[in-house]
C-alpha positions in Angstrom: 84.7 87.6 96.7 87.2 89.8 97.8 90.5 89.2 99.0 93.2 91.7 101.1 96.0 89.9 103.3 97.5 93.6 103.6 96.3 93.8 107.4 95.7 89.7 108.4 98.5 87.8 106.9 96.0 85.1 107.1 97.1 83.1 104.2 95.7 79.7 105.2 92.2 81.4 106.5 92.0 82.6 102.6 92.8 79.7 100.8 89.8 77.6 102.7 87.8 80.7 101.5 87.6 79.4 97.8 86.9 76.1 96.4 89.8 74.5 93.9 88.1 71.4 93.2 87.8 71.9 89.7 91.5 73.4 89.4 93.2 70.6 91.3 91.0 68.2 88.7 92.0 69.8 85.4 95.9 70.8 86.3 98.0 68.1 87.4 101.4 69.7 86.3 104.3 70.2 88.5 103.7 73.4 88.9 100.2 73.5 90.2 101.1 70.3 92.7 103.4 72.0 94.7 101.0 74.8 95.1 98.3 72.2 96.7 101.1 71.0 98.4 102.4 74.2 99.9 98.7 75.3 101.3 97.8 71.7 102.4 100.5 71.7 104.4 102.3 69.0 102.8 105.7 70.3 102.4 107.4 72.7 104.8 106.8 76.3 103.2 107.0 80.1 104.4 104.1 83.1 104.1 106.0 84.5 100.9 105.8 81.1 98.9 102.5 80.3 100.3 101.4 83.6 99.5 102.8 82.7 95.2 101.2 79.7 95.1 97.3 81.1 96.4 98.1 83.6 93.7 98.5 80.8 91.0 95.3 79.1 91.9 93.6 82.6 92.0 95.1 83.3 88.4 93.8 80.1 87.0 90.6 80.9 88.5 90.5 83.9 86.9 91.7 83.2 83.5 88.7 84.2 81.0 88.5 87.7 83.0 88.5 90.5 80.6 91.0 92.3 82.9 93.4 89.2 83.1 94.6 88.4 80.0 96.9 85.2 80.5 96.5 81.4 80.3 98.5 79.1 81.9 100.0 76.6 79.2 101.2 73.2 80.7 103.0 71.8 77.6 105.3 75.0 77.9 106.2 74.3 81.2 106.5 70.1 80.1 108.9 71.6 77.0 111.3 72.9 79.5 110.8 70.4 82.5 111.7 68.0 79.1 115.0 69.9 78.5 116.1 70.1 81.7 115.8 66.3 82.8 119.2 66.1 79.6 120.8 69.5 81.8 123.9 67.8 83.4 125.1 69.0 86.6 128.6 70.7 85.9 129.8 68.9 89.5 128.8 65.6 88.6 128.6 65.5 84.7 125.0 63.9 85.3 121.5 65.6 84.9 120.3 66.4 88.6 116.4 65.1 89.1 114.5 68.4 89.8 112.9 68.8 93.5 109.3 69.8 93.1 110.2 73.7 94.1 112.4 73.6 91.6 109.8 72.6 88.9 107.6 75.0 90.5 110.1 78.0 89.5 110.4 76.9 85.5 106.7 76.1 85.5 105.6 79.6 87.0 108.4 81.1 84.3 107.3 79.4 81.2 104.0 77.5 81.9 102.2 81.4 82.1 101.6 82.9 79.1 100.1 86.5 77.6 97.5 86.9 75.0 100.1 87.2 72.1 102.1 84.0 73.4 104.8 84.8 74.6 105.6 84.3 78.5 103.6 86.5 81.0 106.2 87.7 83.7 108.4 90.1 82.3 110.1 90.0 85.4 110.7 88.3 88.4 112.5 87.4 91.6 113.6 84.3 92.7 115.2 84.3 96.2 116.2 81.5 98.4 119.4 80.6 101.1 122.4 79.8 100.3 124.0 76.7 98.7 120.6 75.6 97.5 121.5 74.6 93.8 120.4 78.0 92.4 123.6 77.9 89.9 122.4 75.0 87.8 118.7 76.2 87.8 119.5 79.5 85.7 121.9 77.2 83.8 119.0 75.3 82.7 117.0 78.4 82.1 119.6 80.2 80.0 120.2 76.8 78.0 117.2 76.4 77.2 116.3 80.2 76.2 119.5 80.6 74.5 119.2 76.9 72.0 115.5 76.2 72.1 114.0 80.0 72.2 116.3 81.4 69.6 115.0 78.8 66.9 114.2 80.3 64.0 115.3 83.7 65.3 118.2 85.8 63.9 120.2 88.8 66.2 118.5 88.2 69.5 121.0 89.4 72.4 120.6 87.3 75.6 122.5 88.4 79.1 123.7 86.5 82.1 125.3 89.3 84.8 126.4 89.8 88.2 127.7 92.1 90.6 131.6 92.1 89.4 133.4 90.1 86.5 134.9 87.3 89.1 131.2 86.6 89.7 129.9 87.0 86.3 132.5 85.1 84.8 131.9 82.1 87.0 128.6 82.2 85.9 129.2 81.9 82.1 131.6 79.6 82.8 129.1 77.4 84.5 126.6 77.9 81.6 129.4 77.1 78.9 130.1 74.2 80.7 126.5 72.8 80.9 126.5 73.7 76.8 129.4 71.8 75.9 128.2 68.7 77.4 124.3 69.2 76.0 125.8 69.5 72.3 127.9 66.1 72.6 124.5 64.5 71.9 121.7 65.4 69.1 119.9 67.4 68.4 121.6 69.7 69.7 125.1 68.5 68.0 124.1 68.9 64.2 121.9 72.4 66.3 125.8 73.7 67.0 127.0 72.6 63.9 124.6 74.4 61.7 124.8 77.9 63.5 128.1 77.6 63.8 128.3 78.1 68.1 130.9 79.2 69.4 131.9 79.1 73.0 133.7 82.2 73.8 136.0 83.7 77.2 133.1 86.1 77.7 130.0 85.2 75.4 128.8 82.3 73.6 127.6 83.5 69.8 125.9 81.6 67.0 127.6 82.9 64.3 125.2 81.7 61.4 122.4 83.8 62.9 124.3 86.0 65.9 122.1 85.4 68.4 124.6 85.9 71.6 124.6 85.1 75.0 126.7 88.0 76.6 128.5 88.1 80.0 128.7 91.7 81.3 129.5 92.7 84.6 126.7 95.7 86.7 130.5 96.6 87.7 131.4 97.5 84.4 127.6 98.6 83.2 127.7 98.3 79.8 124.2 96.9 78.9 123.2 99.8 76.7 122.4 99.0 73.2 121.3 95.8 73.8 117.9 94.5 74.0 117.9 91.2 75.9 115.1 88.3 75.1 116.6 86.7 78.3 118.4 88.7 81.0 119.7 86.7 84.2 120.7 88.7 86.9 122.9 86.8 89.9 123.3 87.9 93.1 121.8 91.2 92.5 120.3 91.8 96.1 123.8 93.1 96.6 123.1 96.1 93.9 122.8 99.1 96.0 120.9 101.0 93.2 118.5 100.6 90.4 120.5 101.9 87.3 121.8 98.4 86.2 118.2 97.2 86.1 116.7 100.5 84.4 119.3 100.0 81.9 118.5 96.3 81.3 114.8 96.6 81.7 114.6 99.7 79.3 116.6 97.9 76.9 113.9 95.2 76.7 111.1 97.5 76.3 110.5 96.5 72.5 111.4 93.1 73.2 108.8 90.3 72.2 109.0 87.3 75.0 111.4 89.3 76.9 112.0 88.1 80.5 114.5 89.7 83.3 115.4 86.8 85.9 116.9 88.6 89.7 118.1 85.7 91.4 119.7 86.3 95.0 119.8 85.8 98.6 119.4 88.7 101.0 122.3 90.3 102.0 122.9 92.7 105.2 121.4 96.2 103.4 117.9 96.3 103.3 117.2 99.3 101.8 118.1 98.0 98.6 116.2 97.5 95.5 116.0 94.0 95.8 114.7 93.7 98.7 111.9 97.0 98.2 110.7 95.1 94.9 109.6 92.5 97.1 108.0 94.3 99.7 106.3 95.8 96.7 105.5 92.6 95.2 104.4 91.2 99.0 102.0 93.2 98.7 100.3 93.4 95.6 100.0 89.3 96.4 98.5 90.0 99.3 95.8 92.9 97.4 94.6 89.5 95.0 92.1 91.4 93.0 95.1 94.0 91.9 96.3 93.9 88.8 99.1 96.4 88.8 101.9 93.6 89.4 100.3 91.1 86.8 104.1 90.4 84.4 105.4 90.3 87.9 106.6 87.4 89.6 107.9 87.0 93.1 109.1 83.5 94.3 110.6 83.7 97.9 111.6 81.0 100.3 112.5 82.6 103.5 111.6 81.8 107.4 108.8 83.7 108.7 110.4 84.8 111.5 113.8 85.5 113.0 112.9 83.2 116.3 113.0 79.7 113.9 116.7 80.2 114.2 116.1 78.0 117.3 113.3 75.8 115.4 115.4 73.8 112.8 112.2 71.9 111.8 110.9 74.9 109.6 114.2 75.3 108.0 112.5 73.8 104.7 110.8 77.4 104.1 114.6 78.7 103.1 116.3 75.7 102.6 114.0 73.6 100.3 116.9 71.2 99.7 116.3 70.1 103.2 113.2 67.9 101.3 116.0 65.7 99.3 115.9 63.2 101.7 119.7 61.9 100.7 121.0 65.6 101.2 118.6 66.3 104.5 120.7 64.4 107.5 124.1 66.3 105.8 122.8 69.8 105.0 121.0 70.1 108.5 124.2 69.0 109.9 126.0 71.9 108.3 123.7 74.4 108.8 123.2 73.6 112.5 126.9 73.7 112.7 127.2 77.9 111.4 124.4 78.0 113.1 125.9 77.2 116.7 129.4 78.6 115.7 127.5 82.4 114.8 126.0 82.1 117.7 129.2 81.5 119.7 130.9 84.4 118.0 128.1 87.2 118.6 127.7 86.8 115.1 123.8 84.9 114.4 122.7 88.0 112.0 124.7 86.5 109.4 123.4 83.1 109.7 119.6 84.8 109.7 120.6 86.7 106.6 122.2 84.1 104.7 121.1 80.7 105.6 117.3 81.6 106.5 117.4 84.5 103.5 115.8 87.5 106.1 116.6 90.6 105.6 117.1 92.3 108.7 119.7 95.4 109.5 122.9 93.0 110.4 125.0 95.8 111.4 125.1 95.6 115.2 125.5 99.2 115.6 122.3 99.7 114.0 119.5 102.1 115.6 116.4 100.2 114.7 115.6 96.3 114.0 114.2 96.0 110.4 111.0 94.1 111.5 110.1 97.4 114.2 111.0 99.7 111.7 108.2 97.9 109.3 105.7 97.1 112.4 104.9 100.6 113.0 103.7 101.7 109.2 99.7 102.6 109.2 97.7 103.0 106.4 96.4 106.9 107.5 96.9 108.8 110.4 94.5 112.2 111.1 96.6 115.0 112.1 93.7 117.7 111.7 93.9 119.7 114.5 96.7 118.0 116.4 99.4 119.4 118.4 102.9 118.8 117.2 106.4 118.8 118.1 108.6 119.9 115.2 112.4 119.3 114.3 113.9 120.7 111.7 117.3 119.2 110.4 119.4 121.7 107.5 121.0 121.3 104.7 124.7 120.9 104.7 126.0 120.6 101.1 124.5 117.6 99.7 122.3 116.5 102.4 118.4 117.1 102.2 116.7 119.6 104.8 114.1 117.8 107.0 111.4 118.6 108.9 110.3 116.1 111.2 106.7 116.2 112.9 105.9 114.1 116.2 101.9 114.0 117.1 101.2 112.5 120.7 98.1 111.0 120.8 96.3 108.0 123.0 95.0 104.6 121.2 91.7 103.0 121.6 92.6 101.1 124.1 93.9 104.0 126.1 97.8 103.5 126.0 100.4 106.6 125.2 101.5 106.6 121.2 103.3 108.8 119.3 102.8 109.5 115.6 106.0 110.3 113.7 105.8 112.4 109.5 108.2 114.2 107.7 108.7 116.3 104.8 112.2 116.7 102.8 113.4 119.4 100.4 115.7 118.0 98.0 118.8 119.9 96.6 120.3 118.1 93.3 123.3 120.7 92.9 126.2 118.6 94.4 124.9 115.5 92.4 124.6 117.5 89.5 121.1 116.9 88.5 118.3 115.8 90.0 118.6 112.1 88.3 121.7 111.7 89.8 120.9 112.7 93.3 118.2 109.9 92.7 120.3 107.5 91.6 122.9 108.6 94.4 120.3 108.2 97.0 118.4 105.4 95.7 115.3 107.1 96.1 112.6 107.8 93.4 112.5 111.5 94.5 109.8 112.5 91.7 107.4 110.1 92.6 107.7 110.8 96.4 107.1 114.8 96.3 103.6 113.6 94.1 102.8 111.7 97.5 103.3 114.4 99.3 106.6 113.2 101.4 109.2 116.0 100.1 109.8 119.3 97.4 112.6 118.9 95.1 113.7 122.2 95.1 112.6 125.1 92.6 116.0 126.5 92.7 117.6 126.7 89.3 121.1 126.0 90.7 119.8 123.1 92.9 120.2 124.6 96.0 117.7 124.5 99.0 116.2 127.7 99.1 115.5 129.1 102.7 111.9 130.9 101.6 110.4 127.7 100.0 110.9 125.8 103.3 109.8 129.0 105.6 106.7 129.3 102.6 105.8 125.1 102.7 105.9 125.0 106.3 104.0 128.2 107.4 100.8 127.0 105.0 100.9 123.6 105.9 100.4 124.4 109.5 97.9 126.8 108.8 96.4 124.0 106.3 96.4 121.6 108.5 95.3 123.8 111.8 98.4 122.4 113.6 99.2 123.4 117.4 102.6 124.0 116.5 104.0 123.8 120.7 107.7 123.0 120.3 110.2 123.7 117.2 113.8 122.1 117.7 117.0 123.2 115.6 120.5 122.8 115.7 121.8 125.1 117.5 124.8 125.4 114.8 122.5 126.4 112.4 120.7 129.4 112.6 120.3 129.9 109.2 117.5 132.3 107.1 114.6 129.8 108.2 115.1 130.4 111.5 115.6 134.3 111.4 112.7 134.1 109.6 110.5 131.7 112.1 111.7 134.0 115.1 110.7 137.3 113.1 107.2 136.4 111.5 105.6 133.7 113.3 105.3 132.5 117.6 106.8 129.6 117.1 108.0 128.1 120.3 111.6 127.9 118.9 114.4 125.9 120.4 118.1 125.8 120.0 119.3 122.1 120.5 123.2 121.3 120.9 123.8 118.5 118.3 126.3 116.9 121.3 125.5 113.1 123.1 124.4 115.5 126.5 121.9 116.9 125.0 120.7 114.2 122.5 120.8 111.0 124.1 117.7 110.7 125.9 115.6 111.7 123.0 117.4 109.1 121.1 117.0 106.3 123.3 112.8 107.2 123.4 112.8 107.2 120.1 114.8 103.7 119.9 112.2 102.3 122.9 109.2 103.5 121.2 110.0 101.4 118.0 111.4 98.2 120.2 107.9 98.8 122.5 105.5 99.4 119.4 104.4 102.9 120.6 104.9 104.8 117.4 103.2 104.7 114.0 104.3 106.2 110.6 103.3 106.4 106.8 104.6 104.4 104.4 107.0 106.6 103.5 110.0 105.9 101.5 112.2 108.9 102.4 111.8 108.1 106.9 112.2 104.3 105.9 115.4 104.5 104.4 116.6 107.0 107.1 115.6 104.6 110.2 117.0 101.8 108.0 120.4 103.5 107.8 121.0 104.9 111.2 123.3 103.4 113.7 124.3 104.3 116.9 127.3 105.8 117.9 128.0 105.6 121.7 130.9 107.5 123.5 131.2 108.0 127.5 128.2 110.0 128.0 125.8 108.1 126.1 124.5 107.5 122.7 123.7 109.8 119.4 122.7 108.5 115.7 124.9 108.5 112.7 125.2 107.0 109.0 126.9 104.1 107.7 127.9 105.7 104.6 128.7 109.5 104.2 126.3 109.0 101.0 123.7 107.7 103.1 120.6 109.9 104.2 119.6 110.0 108.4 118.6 113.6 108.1 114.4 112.8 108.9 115.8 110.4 111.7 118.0 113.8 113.2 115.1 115.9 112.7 112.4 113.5 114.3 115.1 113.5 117.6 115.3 117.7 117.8 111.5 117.0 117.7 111.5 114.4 120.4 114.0 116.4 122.8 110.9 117.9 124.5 107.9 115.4 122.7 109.3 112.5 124.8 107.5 114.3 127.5 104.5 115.0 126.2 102.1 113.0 128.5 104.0 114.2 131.2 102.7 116.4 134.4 105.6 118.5 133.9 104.9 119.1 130.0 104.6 122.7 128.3 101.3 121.1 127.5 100.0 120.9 130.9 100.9 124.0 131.9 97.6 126.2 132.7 99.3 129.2 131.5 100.3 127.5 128.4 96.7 126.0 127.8 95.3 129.8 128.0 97.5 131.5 126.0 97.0 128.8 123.2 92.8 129.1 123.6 90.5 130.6 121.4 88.6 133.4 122.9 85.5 131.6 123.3 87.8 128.9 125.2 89.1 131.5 127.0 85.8 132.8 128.3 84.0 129.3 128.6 87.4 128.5 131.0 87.2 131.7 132.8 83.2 131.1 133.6 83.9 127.2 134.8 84.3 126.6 138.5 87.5 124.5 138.1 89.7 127.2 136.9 89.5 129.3 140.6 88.9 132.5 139.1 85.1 132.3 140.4 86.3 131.8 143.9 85.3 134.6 146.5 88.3 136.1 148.7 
């Protein structure tokens, strides 16, 4: 049997679609118990967690499967559960009783393991609000990787990191703190003694066999040469681009048993890498009988929806402490405290993003809501045929050139819809190569043009070049048999492509003043087409992040978009308005479209002669 939440979401429906008789019978670990419990409805749980735990009951299903490799070990996940129940609590000197999610993170960590041992997931995310105890969870985790893991082992390099060294400091000093404690008792005493540990200002070494437990900032960067059995990564959904990560991750490559740990909240930018890993991970959950994302893990607790900001009852799905029933009456009191006082000061995005972990766009200058933005993707959209209205944005310097394509069409059930693509050239010259434009950008540039979505340029300086976008243009509306009626440019820059547009093709070319006269109404339909749902678009990387960083700047005589961050890229989102400065009226009596001279002139000549022969055209009539 099948299984695809892509479209339905309909976690619950699939769970009562299998039988787990046998799987609740033979597991009864920690694990596996919260999982029943999080799709019986037990405990208070979000899609995303709901969504791990059906794929844990799938995996154990499926364990056996020549394409699945793994087994899930329950005395691995006891070993740790074991270690942690000595872990003291750095605030109270005490070991801290796990909460079953809690349990459910080491189990899913440890308990999973490949076919030569060592653990499955490779990576993985672990995401939850703030002030939930997240601290003393990768304590445990590092402890127990760094003292238990190592045995036996000689030179292994281990890494706990954050965004800046205030941050990654703390951290160590947190684990160290945890360490000196655990060694006051055995084994672990005669265990220090005999590798001669060593508690350092920023790394914790066993000097007897130098295995090392490093602290190094993603401020400072220096992970090369070190291949990490362990890497725990705090905070990192504030990481605005993947090199840290490539650097960690590539360093582990040879790495027997390696695992890299992300552990973070979501923070106000979601067009991070953070934040895309999980909609990646989303869903290849959702696709069960994938088996791309199989080292993968993704643990999330976050609300469903930004509307239980008013429902404090489903709280628990990013707040799991809310289930310690000594903590409940005291956290819920503080959280519905920031919750009233953001609310009072205009400010509730912040409690959304960091109490209920969403990610939405928490600028309030910003052009489109996150959730719209994601809303309108489709899976395919025929443009065959189709009349378009085009936009063209230029290059200045750094920027990217876009052409932006807007496709009217009418749904099934009849209402008005618009159909939004684009296509990017990419110029690397500025950044000085083409890596570091990616990098720059956060966009994997190389895998995008094999999609389709842009050219990297074939200049050998970097450079747009005018006759590749006049060449890529011209054939993919004669590829595509596009009814090109409407081109829009800036005004300000006629530049080669243009000249040659005017001199070689009849392309209904128009000059558009980038000024807030002339763009805010396209703006604003564009803006009330996402808010209304009246637009579709591709999965595309390149438009995402473009709607994603757009805000709106407003002045007396109305609104235009711009960027938060000279660095950032809105060029598609200027493009797509120069396309909707005369798309917006499209459906309209008074469109270029609707215009009986326009319909002839753009007829074939059989149209022509089947128009001029039928009644309705009053050229038959008899004067």
């Amino acid at each position: 049997m099948k299984t695809n939440l892509i479209k339905t979401h309909d976690i619950d429906a699939a769970y009562k679609e299998f039988d787990f008789t046998d799987i609740a019978k033979k597991y009864q670990d920690d694990g596996t118990k919260y999982c029943f419990d999080a799709l019986e409805g037990r405990i208070v749980t979000g899609y995303m967690i709901k969504l791990a735990c059906f794929r844990h009951l799938r995996d154990l299903q499926r364990q056996g499967n020549d394409d699945f490799p793994y087994t899930y070990e329950t005395t691995e996940a006891d070993k740790l559960l074991r270690f942690a129940r000595i872990c003291p609590n750095v605030d109270t000197g005490e070991p801290t009783q796990l909460m079953p999610w809690q349990k459910f993170i080491l189990c899913m960590l440890f308990g999973w393991r490949n076919a030569n041992g060592g653990k499955r997931f490779s990576r993985a995310i672990v995401s939850v609000g703030r002030g939930q105890g997240k601290t003393y969870l990768m304590a445990i985790l590092t402890a127990y990787s760094y003292f238990i893991e190592s045995f036996g082992l000689s030179n292994q390099d281990y890494l706990v990191t954050s965004i800046n060294f205030k941050q990654t400091n703390k951290l160590l000093g947190y684990i160290k703190s945890m360490m000196k404690q655990i060694i006051q008792n055995e084994p672990f005493k005669s265990l220090a003694n005999e590798t001669e540990l060593g508690l350092h200002s920023d790394q914790v070494i066993m000097k007897a066999n130098n295995n090392v437990l490093r602290a190094i900032s993603a401020e400072s960067g220096q992970y090369d040469s070190f291949h990490f059995t362990t890497a725990i990564f705090d905070e990192i959904g504030e990481i605005e681009t993947r090199d840290a990560v490539s650097k960690i991750v590539s360093g582990q490559v040879k790495v027997p048993n390696r695992q890299f740990v992300q552990i973070s909240t979501a923070y106000p930018n979601p067009s991070v890498p953070f934040r895309e890993d999980q909609r990646i991970m989303q869903q290849a959950m959702e696709d069960d009988d994938n088996r791309d994302a199989d080292t993968y893990l993704c643990l999330v607790w976050s609300q469903d929806s930004l509307d239980e900001v008013f429902q404090p009852e489903t709280w628990g799905k990013s707040n799991p402490l809310l289930d310690l029933e000594q903590e409940r009456d005291n956290l819920m009191k503080g959280l519905m405290d920031k919750r009233d006082s953001d609310l009072l000061s205009g400010n509730l995005a912040d409690f959304q993003v960091k109490n209920m972990n969403c990610w939405l766009l928490a600028d309030s200058n910003s052009f489109l809501d996150l959730t719209d933005i994601e809303n309108a993707v489709v899976d395919e959209f025929d443009i065959k045929g189709k009349r378009v209205y085009v936009g063209l944005d230029a290059s200045m310097f750094s920027d990217n050139t876009a052409i932006g394509f807007v496709y009217p069409y009418v749904s099934e059930d009849g209402s008005q819809k618009w159909h939004i693509e684009q296509h990017s050239f990419i110029p690397w010259q500025q950044a000085g190569s083409l890596e570091a434009k990616m990098e720059q950008d956060g966009v994997n540039y190389r895998d995008l043009e094999t999609k389709g979505y842009c050219t990297i340029t074939s200049h050998p300086q970097g450079l747009i070049n005018p006759e590749e976008v006049y060449r890529w243009f011209c054939e993919y509306v004669e590829d595509n048999q596009l009814d090109v009626v409407f081109f829009g440019y800036d005004a300000m820059g006629v530049s080669k492509l243009i000249k040659a547009l005017e001199s070689n093709t009849s392309f209904p070319l128009m000059p558009i003043r980038q000024r807030t006269s002339e763009l805010k109404d396209p703006t604003k339909f564009l803006q009330t087409l996402f808010i209304e749902g009246n637009i579709t678009r591709l999965d595309d990387e390149i438009m995402r992040k473009a709607l994603i960083n757009a805000v709106i700047k407003e002045d007396n005589i109305g609104i235009q978009v711009d960027k938060m961050k000279s660095t950032y890229k809105i060029d598609v989102v200027d493009a797509l308005i120069d396309a909707f400065y005369d798309g917006m009226y499209a459906f309209e009596d008074y469109a270029i479209t609707n215009n009986p001279t326009w319909k002839v002139e753009h007829m074939s000549q059989e149209a022509v002669l089947n128009w001029l022969k039928n009644p309705d055209s009053g050229l038959l009539e008899e004067y």
